[in-house]
C-alpha positions as CSV (number, residue, x, y, z in Angstrom):
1,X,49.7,313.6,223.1
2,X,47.3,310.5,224.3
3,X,45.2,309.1,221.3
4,X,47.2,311.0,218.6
5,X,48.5,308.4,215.7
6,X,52.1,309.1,214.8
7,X,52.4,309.9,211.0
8,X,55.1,306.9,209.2
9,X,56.0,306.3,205.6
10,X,56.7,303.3,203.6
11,X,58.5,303.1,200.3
12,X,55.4,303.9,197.9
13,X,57.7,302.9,194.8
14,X,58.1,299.4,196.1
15,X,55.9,298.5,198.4
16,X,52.2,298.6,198.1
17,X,49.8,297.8,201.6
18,X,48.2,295.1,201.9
19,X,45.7,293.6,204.2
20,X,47.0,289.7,204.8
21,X,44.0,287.8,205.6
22,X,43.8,284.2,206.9
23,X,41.2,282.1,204.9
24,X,41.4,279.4,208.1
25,X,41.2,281.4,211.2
26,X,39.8,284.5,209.9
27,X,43.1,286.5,211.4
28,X,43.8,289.8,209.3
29,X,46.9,291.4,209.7
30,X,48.1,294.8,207.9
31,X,51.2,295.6,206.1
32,X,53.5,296.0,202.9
33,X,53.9,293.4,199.8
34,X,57.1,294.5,198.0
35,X,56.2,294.9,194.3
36,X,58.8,293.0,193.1
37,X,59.5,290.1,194.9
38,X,56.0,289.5,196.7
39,X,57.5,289.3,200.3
40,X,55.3,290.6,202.6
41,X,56.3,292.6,205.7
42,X,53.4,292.5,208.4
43,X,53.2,295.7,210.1
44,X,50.1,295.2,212.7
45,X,47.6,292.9,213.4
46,X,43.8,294.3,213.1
47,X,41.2,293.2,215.7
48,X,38.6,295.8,214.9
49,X,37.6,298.4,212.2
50,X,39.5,301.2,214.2
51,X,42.7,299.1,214.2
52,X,42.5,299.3,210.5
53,X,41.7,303.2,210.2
54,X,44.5,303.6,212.2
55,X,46.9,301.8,210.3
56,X,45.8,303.7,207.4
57,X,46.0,306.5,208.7
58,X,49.4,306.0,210.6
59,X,50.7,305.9,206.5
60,X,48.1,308.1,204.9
61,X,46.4,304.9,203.0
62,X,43.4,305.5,201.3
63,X,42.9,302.1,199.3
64,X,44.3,298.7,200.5
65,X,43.6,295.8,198.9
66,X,43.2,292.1,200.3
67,X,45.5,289.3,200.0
68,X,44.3,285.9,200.9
């Protein structure tokens, strides 16, 4: 179906979302930060405010926090 997000999962034990954001150029791109080791797997970049409630709602997110 056109304009329906497909439902994903991430490893909620592990990995928590996080929004990367660049202090420099202001470029903000979402994804997971593995608890353990920090490394950060970027996922998608967001543009606009929808690109984000997608995202979140791609992985049923309903907090993400910053990382600068």
């Amino acid at each position: 179906m056109f304009g329906k997000i497909k439902k994903a999962s991430y490893d909620k034990e592990n990995k928590k979302p996080v929004i990367r954001c660049s202090i420099c150029t202001g470029e903000q791109v979402a994804g997971f930060k593995d608890i353990k080791t920090g490394k950060f797997e970027d996922i998608m970049l967001i543009k606009t405010e929808k690109d984000l409630k997608d995202f979140m709602s791609r992985y049923d997110i309903s907090e993400i926090e910053k990382d600068y």
